[in-house]
C-alpha positions, 0 to 999 in steps of 0.5 A, a space after each residue: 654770101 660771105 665765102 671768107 674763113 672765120 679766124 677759127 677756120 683759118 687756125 685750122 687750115 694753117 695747122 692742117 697745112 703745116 702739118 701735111 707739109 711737115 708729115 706729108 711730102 710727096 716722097 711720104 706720100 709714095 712711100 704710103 702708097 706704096 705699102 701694103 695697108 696704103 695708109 699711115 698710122 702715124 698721119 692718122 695719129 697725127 690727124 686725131 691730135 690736131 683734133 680734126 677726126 672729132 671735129 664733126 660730133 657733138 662734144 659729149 663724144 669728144 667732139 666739137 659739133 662742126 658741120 660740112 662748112 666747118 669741114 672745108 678747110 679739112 677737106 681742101 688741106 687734104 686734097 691739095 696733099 692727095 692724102 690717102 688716109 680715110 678721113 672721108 670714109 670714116 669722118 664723112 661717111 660711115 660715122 656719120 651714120 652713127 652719129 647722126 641716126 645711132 643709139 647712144 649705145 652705139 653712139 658710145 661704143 664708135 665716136 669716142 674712138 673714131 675722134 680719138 684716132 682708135 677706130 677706122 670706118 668705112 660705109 659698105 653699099 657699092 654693089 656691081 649692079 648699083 651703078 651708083 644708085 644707093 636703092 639698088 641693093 642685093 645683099 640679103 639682111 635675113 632676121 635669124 635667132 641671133 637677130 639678123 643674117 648678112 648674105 651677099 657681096 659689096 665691091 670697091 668698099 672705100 678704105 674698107 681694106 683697113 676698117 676695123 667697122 663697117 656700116 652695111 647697107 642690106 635688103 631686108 624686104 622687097 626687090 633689088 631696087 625697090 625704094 623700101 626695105 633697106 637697111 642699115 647695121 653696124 658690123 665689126 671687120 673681124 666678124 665671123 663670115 665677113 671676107 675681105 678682099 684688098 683692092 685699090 682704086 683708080 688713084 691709089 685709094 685702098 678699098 676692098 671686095 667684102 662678102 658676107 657669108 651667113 654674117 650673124 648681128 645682134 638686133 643693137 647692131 641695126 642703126 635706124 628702122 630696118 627697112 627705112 634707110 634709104 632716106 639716111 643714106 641719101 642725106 649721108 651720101 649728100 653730105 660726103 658729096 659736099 666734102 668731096 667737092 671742098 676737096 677737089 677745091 683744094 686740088 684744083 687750086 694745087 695743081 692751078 699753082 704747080 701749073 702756073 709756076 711751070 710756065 713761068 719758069 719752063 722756057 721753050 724757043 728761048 721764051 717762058 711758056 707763059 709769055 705765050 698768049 694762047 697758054 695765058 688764055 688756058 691758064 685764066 680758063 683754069 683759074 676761072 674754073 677754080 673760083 666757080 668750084 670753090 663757090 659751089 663748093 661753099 654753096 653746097 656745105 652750106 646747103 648740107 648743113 641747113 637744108 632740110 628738104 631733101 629734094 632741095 638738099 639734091 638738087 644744089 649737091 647734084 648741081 655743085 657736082 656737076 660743076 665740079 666734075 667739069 672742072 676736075 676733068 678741065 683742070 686735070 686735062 689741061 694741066 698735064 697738057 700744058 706740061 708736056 709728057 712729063 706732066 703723067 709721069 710717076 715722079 712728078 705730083 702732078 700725075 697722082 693729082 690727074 689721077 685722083 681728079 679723075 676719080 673725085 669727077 665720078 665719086 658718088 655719081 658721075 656727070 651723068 649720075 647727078 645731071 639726071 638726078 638734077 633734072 629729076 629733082 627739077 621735075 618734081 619741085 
């Protein structure tokens, strides 16, 4: 496998990397994480312009019919800048929805202004229960006059502070964590008996608690089959999965460099850090833990983007998170550890990647989430 950018791919990357240094230092950074949104209108204008928000929807929507591979370098540039903006929540997840399973009425009314930079998403489907488990679903979808009835809660609803649509997952048939009977719909922020609540995550991220309260849809609002949704999220999750894991590449490789120039240049006992042998041998572990994160990496977008058995398709994004997470928590440990006190510390980059390594290691599933769902794809193969 060739794991070598195309030409076209590295004019993004360099583009996206110059732009996150000109708009998006670290003191920037603060001072967004600092506000009350937790996000930057600006940057996000900025994200639209460079053309990366269109970039995975087909062209008759202002798009350019990219896939999770052509996403990678997207991914990387924002992970080695810890961007807080929602390219994941709406790009990667709930506009995939859309533009994967909507109508071309729906597919009208969002992609145009998603790629433009008019419309933030997020994918509403975390609940207390699911413990990461997209069946697992309490939130009632009722069918009503109007057309359906929206009742129950979602917590920790990534960037749902600041969408201005969300796509719901809701029960509209059997049990709480019955196979069947989810569905899917399209739902305005604003809408009337939709009560959101800020939050913010382990690493700075907004998110938001959002209850329903006799929500009302039209029937235009259902994307898919009501009831038949689980499948379609499993493929989206998937593929957020795989976008999640080019990020913590970048990351990974970010916090690698910081952590090798400080040993270069920290001394201590009158010698740099990195003439110590037994700092030497960690560092190399680290960058051994880089390399096998960016293969699965490139392994796992191009798994999303070709496989069509979703019990294959499972089992790589299960196996590249698995490997992933290992070295989320490797790299994040050992740097901080190898910078001393100073490596947690608010002033210093370092502390906010720790932070949000931390969080990739469990998002959509942590080690143990995707080892027993790798095992179960294993036994049903």
């Amino acid at each position: 496998m060739n794991f070598e950018y195309s030409d076209e791919q590295k004019q993004l990357a360099d583009a996206i990397t110059r732009f996150a240094a000109k708009e998006y230092s670290f003191d920037k950074r603060r001072q967004i994480l600092a506000s009350a949104q937790g996000c930057s209108d600006s940057v996000w204008q900025g994200l639209a312009e460079l053309g990366v928000l269109a970039l995975p929807f087909d062209e008759e929507y202002g798009g350019f019919g990219g896939g999770a591979v052509d996403l990678m370098p997207v991914m990387e540039a924002i992970g080695a800048g810890l961007m807080l903006e929602p390219y994941l929540s709406t790009v990667g997840l709930a506009a995939q929805f859309i533009a994967r399973f909507g109508t071309p009425a729906q597919k009208a009314r969002v992609l145009p202004d998603v790629a433009a930079g008019a419309l933030r998403m997020a994918f509403a489907w975390t609940e207390r229960q699911s413990r990461y488990r997209a069946e697992s679903v309490a939130l009632t979808a009722t069918r009503s006059a109007q057309g359906w009835r929206l009742d129950g809660t979602k917590c920790m609803v990534l960037h749902g502070s600041v969408a201005g649509m969300l796509v719901v997952s809701a029960r509209s048939a059997g049990a709480v964590t019955d196979r069947e009977g989810i569905s899917l719909f399209l739902v305005a922020a604003d809408a009337p008996g939709v009560s959101i609540k800020p939050v913010r995550g382990l690493d700075g991220r907004p998110a938001a608690d959002i209850e329903f309260r006799a929500t009302q849809v039209d029937d235009d609002a259902l994307i898919g089959t009501a009831g038949a949704a689980l499948p379609l999220i499993e493929e989206v999750l998937d593929f957020a999965s795989a976008l999640v894991c080019a990020e913590a590449v970048g990351t990974i490789e970010w916090v690698n460099a910081q952590t090798l120039d400080y040993l270069k240049t920290r001394k201590q006992f009158g010698k740099t850090l990195g003439s110590f042998q037994a700092l030497q041998h960690r560092m190399v572990e680290l960058m051994v833990a880089a390399e096998q994160a960016r293969s699965m990496a490139c392994l796992v977008c191009v798994k999303v983007d070709t496989e069509e058995d979703a019990l294959q398709r499972a089992r790589v994004v299960s196996a590249a998170r698995i490997r992933i997470a290992q070295a989320c928590r490797l790299v994040a440990h050992e740097s901080v550890q190898m910078h001393g006190g100073i490596g947690m510390t608010d002033e210093m980059k370092l502390s906010h990647a720790f932070r949000r390594l931390t969080v990739m290691a469990t998002e959509f599933g942590d080690l143990n989430f995707h080892l027993e769902r790798f095992a179960a794809c294993d036994a049903a193969a």
